[in-house]
C-alpha positions in Angstrom: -14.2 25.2 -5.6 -16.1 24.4 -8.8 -19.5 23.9 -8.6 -20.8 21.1 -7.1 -22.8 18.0 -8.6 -25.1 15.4 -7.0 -23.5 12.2 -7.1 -25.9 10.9 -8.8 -25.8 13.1 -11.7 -23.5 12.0 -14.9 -20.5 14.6 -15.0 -17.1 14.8 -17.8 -14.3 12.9 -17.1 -12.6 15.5 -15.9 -13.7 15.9 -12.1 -12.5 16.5 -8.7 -14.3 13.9 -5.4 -13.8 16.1 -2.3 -14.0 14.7 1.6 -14.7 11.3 0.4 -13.7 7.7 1.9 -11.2 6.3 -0.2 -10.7 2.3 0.0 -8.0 1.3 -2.4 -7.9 -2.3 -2.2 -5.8 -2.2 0.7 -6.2 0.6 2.8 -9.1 3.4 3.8 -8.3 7.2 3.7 -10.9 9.3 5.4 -11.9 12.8 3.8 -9.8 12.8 1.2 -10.0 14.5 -2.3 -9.9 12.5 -5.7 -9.3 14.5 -8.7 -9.9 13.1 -12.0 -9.0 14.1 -15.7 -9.5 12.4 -18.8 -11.1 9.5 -17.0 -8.0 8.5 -15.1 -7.5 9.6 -11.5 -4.5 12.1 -11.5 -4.1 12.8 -8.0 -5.4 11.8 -4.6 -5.2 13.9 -1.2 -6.0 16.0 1.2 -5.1 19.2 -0.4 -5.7 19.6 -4.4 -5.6 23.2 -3.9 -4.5 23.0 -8.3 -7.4 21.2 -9.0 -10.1 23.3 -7.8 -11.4 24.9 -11.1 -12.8 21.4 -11.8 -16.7 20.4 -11.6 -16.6 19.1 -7.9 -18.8 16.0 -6.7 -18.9 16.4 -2.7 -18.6 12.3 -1.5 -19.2 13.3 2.2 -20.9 10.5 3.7 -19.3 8.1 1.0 -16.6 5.8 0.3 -15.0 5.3 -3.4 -14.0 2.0 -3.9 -12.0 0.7 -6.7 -14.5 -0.7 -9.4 -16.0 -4.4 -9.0 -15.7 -7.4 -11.0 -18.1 -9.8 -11.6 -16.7 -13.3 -12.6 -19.8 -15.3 -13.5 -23.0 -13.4 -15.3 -25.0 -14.0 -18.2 -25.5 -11.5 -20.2 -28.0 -11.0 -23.2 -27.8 -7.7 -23.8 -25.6 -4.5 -24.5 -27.9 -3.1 -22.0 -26.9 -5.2 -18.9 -23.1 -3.9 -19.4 -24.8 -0.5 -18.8 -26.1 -1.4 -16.1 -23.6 -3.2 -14.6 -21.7 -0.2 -14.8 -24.2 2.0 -13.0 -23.3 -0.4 -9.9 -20.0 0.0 -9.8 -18.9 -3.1 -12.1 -16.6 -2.2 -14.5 -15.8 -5.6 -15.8 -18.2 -8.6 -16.4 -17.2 -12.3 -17.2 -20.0 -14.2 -19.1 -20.3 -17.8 -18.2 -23.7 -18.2 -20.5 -22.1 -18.5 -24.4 -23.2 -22.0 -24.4 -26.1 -22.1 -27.0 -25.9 -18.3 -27.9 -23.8 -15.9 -29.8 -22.3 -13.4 -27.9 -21.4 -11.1 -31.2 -23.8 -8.2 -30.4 -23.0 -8.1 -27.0 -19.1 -8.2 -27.9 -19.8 -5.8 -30.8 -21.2 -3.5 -28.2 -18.9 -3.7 -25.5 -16.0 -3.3 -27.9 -17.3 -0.1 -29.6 -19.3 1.8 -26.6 -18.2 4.0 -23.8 -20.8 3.7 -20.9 -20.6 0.1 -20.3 -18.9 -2.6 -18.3 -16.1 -3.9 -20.1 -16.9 -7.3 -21.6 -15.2 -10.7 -21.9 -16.6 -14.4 -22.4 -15.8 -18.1 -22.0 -15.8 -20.1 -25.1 -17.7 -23.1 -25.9 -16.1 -26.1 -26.1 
């Protein structure tokens, strides 16, 4: 295997998750190997025997789950889609444009990598 990484620790998007919980939305798979390349998961099993010259994040004791929306937040700052993704959420939904302009918060979330992607209701 390639050399593992705490799972804490930012790696490329080319990766492989070994022995890890998978939850899919609709099922749980137990020790079971994620591989990822260019962002996007590739393959998903038990054996990924091909894959194994890939940086390797060991998710024993963890489960991946698919990432999180959240539907109603207000956010202020390009900063809080960064965080947002640090947790998991890879989409937010702003409920809070009344009263503000959203532009450098949409500017941001249209042009960076490394944040929650953004959308936001419109004033009426």
């Amino acid at each position: 295997m390639g050399a593992e990484v705490p799972a804490q620790q930012m790696v490329s998007n080319d990766f492989l998750v070994t022995n890890v919980r998978l939850f899919d939305g609709k099922a749980t798979m137990s020790n079971t190997h994620v591989v990822v390349t260019g962002g996007i998961i590739r393959a998903i099993g038990g054996d990924l025997a091909a894959w194994r010259s890939l940086p390797t994040i060991d998710g024993t004791d963890s489960t991946l789950v698919p990432g999180l929306i959240d539907a109603h937040v207000h956010v202020r700052q390009a900063a809080e889609l960064q965080q947002a993704l640090r947790f998991g959420v890879t989409t937010v939904l702003d409920m809070g444009t009344v009263g503000i302009t959203p532009s450098p918060v949409s500017h941001a979330a249209r042009s960076a990598n490394g944040i929650a992607r953004f959308s936001a209701a419109t004033p009426r």
